[in-house]
N, C-alpha and C positions, 0 to 999 in steps of 0.2 A: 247715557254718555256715548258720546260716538266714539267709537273702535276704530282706530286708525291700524292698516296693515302694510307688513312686511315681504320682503321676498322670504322669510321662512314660511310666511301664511303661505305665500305662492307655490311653495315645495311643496308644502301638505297636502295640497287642493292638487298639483298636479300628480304628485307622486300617487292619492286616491283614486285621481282617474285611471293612471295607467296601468294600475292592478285589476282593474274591470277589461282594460283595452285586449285585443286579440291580436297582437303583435309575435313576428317570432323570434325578437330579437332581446335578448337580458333584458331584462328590467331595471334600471338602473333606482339605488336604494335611496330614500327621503335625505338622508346626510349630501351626498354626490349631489342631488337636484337643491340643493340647500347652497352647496357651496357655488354650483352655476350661476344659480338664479342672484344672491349677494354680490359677488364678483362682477354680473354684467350689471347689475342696481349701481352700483357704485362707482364702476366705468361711464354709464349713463349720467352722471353727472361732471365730467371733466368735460374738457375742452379740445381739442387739437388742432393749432393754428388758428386759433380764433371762431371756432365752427364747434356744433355740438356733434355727438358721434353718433353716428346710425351705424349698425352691423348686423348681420344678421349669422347668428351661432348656430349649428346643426349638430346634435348629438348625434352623431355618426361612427360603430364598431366598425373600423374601414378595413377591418383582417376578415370581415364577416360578407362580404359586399357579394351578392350575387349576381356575375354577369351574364347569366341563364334566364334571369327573371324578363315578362313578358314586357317589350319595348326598351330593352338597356342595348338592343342593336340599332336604335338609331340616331345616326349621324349627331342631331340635334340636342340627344339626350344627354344628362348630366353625367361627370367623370370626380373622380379623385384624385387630384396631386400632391405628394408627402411633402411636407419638410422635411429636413435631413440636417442636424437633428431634430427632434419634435421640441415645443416650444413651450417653455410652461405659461398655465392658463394663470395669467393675471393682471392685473389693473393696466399696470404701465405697458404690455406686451399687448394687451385689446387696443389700447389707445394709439397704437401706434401702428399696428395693423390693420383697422378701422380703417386709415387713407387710400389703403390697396384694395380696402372687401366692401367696395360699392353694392348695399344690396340688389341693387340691379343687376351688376354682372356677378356674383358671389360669394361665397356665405365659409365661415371659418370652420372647420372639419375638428369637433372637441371630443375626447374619451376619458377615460379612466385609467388607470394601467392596474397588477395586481394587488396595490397598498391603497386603492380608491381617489388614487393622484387626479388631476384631471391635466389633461396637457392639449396645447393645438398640436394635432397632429396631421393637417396639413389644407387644404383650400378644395371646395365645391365651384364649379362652373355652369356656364348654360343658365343661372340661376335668373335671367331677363325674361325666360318663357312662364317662368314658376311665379316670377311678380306681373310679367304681363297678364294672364288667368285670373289671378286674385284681383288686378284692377280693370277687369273687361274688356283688354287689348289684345286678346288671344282665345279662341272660342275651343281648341282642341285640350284639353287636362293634360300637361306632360307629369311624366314622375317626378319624383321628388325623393330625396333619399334620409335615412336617419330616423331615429326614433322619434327626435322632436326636434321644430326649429324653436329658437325664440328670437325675436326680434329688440331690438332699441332701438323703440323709432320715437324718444324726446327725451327730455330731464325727467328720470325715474319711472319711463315708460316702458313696459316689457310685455311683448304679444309672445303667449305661447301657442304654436298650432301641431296640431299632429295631422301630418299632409296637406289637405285644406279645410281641417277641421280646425274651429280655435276653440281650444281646451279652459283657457284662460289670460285676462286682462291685469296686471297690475298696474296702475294709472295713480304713479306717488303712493299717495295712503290708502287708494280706493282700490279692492278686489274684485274683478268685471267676470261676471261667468255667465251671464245674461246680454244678449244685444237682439232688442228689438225688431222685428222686420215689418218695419212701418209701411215698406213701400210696396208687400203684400197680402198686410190684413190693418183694417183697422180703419179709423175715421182718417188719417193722411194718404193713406190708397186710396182710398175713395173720392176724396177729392180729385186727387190728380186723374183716376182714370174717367171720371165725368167729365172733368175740362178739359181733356185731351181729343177728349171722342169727335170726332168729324161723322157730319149729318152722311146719309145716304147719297142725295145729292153733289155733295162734292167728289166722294170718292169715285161717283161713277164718273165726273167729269175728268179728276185725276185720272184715272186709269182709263179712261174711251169704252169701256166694259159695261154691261147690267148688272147691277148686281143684285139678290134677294139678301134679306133679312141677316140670314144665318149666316152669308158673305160677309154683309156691311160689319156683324158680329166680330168675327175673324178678323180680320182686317184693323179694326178696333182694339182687339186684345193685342196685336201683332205691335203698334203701334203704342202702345200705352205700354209693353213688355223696352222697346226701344227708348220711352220718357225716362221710366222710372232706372233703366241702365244708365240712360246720359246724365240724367240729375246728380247719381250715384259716382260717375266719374268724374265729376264738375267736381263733387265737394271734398273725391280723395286727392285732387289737383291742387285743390284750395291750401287742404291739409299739408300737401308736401313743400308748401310754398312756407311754412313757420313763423307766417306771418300773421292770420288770422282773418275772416272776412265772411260776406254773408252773404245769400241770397232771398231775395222776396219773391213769390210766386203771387201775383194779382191781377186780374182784368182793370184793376183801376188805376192808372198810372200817373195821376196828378195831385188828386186830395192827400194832404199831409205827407207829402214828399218834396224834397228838394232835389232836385237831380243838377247836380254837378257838370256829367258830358254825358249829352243828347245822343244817343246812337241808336239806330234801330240796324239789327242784326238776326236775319232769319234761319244763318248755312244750318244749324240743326233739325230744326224743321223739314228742311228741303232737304238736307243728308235723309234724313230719314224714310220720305219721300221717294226720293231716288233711290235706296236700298230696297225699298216695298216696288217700284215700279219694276226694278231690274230682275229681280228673284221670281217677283207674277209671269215676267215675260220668260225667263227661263223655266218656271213650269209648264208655260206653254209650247215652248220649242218641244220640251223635253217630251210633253203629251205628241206632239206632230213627230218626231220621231219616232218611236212609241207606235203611230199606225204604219209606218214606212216600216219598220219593222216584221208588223203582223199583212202587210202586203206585199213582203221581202220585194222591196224597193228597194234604189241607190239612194244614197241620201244627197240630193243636188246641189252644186257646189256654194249656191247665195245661202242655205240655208245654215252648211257646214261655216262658213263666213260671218253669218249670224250667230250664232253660237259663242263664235270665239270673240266676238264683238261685244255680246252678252256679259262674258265672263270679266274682261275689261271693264266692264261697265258695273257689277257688281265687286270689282276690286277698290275703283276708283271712287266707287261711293260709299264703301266701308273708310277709306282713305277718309275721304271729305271729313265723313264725323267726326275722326281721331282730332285732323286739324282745327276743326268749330268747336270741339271740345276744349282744345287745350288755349284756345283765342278767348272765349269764354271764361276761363279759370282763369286768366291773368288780371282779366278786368278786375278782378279782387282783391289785386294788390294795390289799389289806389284806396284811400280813406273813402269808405261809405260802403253802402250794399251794393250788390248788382240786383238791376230791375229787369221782370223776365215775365212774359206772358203762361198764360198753364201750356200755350203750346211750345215754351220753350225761347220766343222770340225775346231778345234784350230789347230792352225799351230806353235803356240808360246805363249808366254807373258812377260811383262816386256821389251813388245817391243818399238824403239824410232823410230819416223820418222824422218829421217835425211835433207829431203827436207828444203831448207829456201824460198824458192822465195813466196809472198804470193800475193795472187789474188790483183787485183789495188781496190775492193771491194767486201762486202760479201751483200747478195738482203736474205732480214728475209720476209718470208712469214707467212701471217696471216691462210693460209689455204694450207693444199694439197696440191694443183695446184696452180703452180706461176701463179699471176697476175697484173693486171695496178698496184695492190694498195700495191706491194711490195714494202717494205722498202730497201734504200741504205745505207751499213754502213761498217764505214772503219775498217777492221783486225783489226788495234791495239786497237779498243774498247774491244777487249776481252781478255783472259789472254793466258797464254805460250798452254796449252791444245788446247785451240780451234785453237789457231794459227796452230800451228802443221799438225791437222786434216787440216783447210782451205788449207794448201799450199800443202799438199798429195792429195787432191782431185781435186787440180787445175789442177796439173800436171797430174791426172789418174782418165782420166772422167769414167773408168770404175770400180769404188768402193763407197763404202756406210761408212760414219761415223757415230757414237753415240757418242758424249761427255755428261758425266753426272759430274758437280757440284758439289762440295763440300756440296753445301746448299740443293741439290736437284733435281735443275732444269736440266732437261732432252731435250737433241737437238739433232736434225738429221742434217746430212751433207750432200748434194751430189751436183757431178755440171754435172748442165744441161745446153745443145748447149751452153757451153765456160763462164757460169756464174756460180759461187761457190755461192749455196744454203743452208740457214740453216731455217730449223725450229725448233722453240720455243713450249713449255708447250703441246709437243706433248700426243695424247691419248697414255697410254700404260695398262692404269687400265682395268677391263671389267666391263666398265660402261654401264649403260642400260637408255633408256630414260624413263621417270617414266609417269604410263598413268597419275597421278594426273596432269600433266605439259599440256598446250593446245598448239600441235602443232604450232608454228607461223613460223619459220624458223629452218633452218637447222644450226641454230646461236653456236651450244654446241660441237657439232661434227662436224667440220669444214670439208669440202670437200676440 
């Protein structure tokens, strides 16, 4: 019988963890993480103004807050501001403060007081750096304050993380303490970083340079590190969009597809391109200074001018991506998939897969790399989307799917030696494992 779970199961599993965690702040007791977690469960399912509610709560002792700790002196870093008076924690008080605590700019400041009360005791800022980070729009880790955040980010959706670790998933009835990192190990990395790879040849024409072996090497991983970010930011775009939509990764772009509107779109590609050409020439500036240096030389003024020309040029191509990223994730809100080369280039959107024949069944892997403890389960458990995906990658073992959910939930498709593969509550966030956590397994970042 399948076990459908609670936000009690949720307390349980996190209140377990955090008694292993190395934190130095109270430990807040199973009952307290019990009434949190219910409380935002059932706020996640209202409404306000017609919209469902996202917010993001931070268990934060704010009488405890250390302004000594290393980088709380900068500018940029997060603060606390009280209510006055503090505001009890519950349904109709979340639902309505929800409209002011855009997770992006800020996150609601919750405690306890001495009867195990739980109140809003007043609002987190700066919190744009701490979501920019987790969706690979910010390459520096800023702090992040409070014991735990947790999020509601859908109807009965609750992410719990501790700093940029995530602790735990509840997704309605389903307990997530596993998220695969497909796009590090496993038969869907490996796809993509063969088809991303550019021959020797080209690179050296890109870049006007020789390169050997161990370069073209480099340069390759550099490059397939930049795919598997932007594919990763495509589909948490897609995700914030609540609409639902998909993409297909294939060299073949005509058999058993209908493509709706014809667009060929490269700026990823080439962002990415431009980032590797700008960063190589800036190590090379930086080497040619480097001997001006050790000939204690002036450094002449074209080269000074270079430089700062460089560094434009390295801003403006970080720039690019963010914008071909986010022009790419819209294409999703039209009925169909988006159609997408392994290098990234859009071939179309609004595209249908016309395949019916569907796999005799689909094997849901709990990690990466299929294993004994793969699940078997039949297509029609899933809806028209996934169907679709299953029987185009039945028939062409040489392509990659994403379907993302209406509610969310984000899955990779691929089939390996003659078995249609999907993975579930895949990593796509840039989650870090938090030193407060003691090693035990490789339990969070599934291999």
């Amino acid at each position: 019988m399948v076990k459908h779970f609670t936000p009690s199961d949720l307390a349980a599993f996190v209140f377990k963890e955090l008694k292993r965690a190395k934190i130095r702040e109270e430990k807040p007791a199973e009952a307290i993480l019990n009434e949190l977690f219910n409380t935002l469960y059932y706020t996640s399912l209202q409404t306000e103004e017609g919209q469902f509610i996202r917010v993001t709560v931070t268990l934060l002792d704010h009488k405890t807050i250390d302004l000594s700790e290393e980088g709380m002196e900068r500018f940029d870093n997060w603060k606390f501001f009280p209510f006055e008076p503090a505001i009890e924690f519950s349904i109709k008080n979340l639902v309505k403060l929800s409209k002011a605590a855009d997770p992006w700019s800020s996150s609601l400041s919750v405690y306890y007081d001495e009867h195990n009360k739980l109140f809003i005791y007043g609002m987190v800022d700066q919190t744009v750096h701490y979501q920019s980070f987790l969706n690979y729009e910010r390459e520096e880790k800023p702090l992040y304050p409070g014991i735990i955040q947790t999020m509601i980010n859908g109807i009965g959706i609750l992410n719990v993380m501790l700093d940029y670790h995530p602790l735990a998933t509840l997704n309605q009835h389903s307990l997530v303490k596993l998220y695969p990192n497909v796009f590090e190990y496993g038969p869907v990395s490996t796809f993509i970083q063969q088809k991303a790879e550019y021959s020797n040849a080209f690179l050296e024409k890109k870049f006007e340079h020789r390169l050997n072996a161990n370069e073209t090497e480099i340069f390759n991983d550099i490059i397939f590190e930049y795919v598997i970010q932007s594919i990763s930011r495509i589909l948490l775009k897609i995700k914030n969009y609540d609409h639902g939509g998909a993409i297909l990764i294939t060299e073949d772009f005509e058999t058993d597809l209908s493509t709706k509107y014809r667009l060929t779109y490269d700026r990823i590609e080439s962002a990415i391109m431009n980032i590797l050409t700008s960063v190589t020439h800036s190590d090379l500036l930086v080497e040619e200074i480097k001997a001006l240096n050790r000939q204690k030389g002036l450094m002449p003024v074209i080269l000074h001018e270079e430089c700062e020309d460089n560094e434009l040029d390295i801003e403006d191509s970080y720039n690019e991506l963010i914008g071909a990223i986010r022009f790419v994730s819209s294409l999703s809100c039209v009925d169909g998939l988006v159609l997408m080369s392994p290098h990234l280039e859009v071939k179309g959107f609004g595209t249908v897969i016309t395949e019916k024949e569907q796999p005799p069944q689909v094997w849901v892997n709990r990690s990466s790399k299929p294993t004994q403890a793969s699940i078997k389960i039949d297509p029609s458990h899933f809806g028209t989307r996934h169907q679709s995906m299953f029987a185009y990658c039945y028939k062409h073992a040489d392509s990659l799917g994403f379907v993302v959910s209406q509610d969310g939930e984000i899955r990779a498709i691929k089939c390996v030696d003659g078995k249609v593969m999907m993975w579930e509550n895949i990593k796509v966030y840039q989650f870090l494992r938090s030193n407060k956590m003691p090693r035990l397994t490789s339990r969070k970042f599934s291999r």
